[in-house]
N, C-alpha and C positions, 0 to 999 in steps of 0.2 A: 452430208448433203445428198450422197446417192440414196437413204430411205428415207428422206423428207419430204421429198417429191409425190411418190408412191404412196408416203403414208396421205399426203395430200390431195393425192386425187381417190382416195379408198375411204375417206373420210368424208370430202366433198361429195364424190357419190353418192353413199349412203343418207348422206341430210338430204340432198339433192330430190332422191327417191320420196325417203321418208315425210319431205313437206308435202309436196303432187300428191301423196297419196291421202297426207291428213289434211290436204287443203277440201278433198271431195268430201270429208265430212263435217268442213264449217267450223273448224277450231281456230278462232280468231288469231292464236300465234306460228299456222302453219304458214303464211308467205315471208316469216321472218326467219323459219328454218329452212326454207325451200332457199330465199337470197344468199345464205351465210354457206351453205351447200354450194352456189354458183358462184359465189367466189373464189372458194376454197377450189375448187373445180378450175378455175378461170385460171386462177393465180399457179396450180401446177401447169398448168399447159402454157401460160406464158414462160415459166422458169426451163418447160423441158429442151433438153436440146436436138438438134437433127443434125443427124450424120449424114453429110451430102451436100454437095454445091449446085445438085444438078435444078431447072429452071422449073419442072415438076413436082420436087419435093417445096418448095421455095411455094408456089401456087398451092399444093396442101396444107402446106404451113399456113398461109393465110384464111383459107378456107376454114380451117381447125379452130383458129382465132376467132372468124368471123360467126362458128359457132358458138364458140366460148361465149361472145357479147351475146347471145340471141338468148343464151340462157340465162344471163343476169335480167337481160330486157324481159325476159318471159317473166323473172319476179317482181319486177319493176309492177310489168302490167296486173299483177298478182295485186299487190296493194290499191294500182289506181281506178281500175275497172271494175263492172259487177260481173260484166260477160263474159267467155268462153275466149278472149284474143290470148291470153294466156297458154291456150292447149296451141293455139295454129304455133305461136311462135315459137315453142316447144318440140312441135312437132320438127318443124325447118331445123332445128337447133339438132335435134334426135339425128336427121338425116346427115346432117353434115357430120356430125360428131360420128358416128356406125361409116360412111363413106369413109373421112380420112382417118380412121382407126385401120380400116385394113388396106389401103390404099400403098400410108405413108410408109410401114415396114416392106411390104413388097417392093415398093421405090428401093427402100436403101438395099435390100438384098441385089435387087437388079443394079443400083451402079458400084458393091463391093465387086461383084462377077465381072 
């Protein structure tokens, strides 16, 4: 279980990537590789676990999640839209995901000390 995770989100990334990038040039099966990416993506960060009780890590955590969905919904919007809502909510998703990426280890370093 410890490299299932890992391999999970190294996997999910790379679709993840590899759809966004072949969605800009119009291959009709890239929002179904960009989705199967943010799941895969999704689903390690619901599995991973947090070392910590404290009330910040706990608010990252949810933050982490609440990008998780934004990038399923970004492929959601992938399939239903012709325009551009795709990138904004990508975008949000990016920022949260880059914020609680380096956020949540410095938490848990700070309540081991």
């Amino acid at each position: 279980m410890k490299q299932f995770i890992p391999a999970l989100f190294v996997i999910g990334a790379a679709l993840l990537l590899a759809g966004a990038a072949i969605y800009i040039t119009g291959w009709p099966f890239a929002p179904l590789i960009y989705i199967i990416g943010a799941c895969l993506f999704a689903l390690a960060q619901f599995n991973s676990p947090i070392k910590g009780k404290s009330k910040t890590l706990k608010r990252l955590r949810i933050q982490q999640i609440f990008g998780s969905v934004a990038l399923i919904l970004a492929g959601i919007f992938m399939f239903t839209t012709r325009g551009n809502e795709w990138m904004a909510c990508l975008s949000i998703a990016a920022v949260l995901e880059l914020y609680t990426a380096f956020r949540i280890p410095a938490e848990e370093a700070k309540e081991q000390n």
